[in-house]
N, C-alpha and C positions, 0 to 999 in steps of 0.2 A: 504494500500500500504506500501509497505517497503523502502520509502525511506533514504535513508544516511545523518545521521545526527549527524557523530561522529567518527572518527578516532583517531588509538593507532597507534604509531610507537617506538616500542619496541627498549632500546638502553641501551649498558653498561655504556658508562660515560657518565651522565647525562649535566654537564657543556660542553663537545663538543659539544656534538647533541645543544645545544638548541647556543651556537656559530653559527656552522654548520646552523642551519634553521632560525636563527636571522637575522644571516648576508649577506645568498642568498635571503631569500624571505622575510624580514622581520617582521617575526614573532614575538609575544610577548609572554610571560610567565607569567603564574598566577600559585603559589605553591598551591595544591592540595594533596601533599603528608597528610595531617592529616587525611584528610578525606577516603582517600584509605588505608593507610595503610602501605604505601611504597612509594620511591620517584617515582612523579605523579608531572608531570606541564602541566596544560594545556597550549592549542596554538591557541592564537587569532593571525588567519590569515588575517582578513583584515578587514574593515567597516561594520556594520552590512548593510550598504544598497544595497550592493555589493553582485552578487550572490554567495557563495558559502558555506564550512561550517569550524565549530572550530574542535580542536582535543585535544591530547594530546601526550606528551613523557613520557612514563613509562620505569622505570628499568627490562629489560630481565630477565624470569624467570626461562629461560633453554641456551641451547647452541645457539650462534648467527648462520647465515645462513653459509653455507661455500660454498668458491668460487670452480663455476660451477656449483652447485648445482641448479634445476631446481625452475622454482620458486612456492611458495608453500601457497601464500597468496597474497591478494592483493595487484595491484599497483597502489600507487597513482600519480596521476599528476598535477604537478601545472601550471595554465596559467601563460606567462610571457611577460614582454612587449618589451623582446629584447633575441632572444635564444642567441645569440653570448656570449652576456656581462654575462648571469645568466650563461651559460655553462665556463666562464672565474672563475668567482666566486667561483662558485661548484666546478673547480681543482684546485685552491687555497687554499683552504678550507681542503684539503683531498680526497674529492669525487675523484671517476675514472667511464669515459665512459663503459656503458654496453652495449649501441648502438645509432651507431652514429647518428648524425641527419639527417633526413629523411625528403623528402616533401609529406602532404598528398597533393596531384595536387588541387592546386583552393581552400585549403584551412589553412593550418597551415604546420608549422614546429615540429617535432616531434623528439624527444629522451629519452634516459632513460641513467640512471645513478646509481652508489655503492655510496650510501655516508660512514662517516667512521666509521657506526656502522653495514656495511655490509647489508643493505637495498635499495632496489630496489625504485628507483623515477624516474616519468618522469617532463620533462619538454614541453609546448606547446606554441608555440606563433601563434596566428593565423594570416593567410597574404595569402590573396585570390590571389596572383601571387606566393604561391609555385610553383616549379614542379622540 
């Protein structure tokens, strides 16, 4: 099976993005750059007992996305335990709404978002009285 066990989120200034993803979702950083070759920090995102998985922020190795452009790679989304307050954070932050939030009915709050190295994230809080 192919399950996911590893995401890259490609980003030009390395010290934003890991502000940016530090400080909405708490993220941590481990330098990796020796071992890649290039600045390379991985991202522990949460407990290991905790479902989900690690990643990384890697330095862009061609042109960033540009606005309107369709999207052309995956989206990641992060569960959160309050959309309001993480969607406050994220335009603080720099991020800008890509679409607003939305109810899936009966089950979660859903959006997505630019942060400010031009990448597409969602955010999800689940809460069985959307609608």
């Amino acid at each position: 099976m192919g399950r996911l066990v590893h995401f890259e989120i490609h980003v030009d200034d390395m010290d934003r993005a890991k502000t940016f993803y530090g400080e909405v979702f708490g993220w941590k950083f481990e330098d990796w750059s020796e071992y890649a070759g290039m600045p390379y920090f991985g991202a522990v995102t949460g407990d290991e007992s905790t479902p989900g998985i690690n990643g990384a922020l890697m330095k862009r190795q061609g042109p960033a996305p540009q606005a309107g452009q369709a999207m052309n790679g995956f989206a990641c989304t992060m569960g959160v335990e309050n959309y309001d307050e993480t969607e406050k954070k994220i335009l603080e932050l720099g991020g800008t709404v890509a679409m607003p939030k939305y109810a899936l009915p009966g089950m979660a709050w859903q959006g997505y978002f630019i942060d400010p190295e031009g990448n597409i994230i969602g955010i999800h809080q689940p809460d069985e009285n959307a609608k």
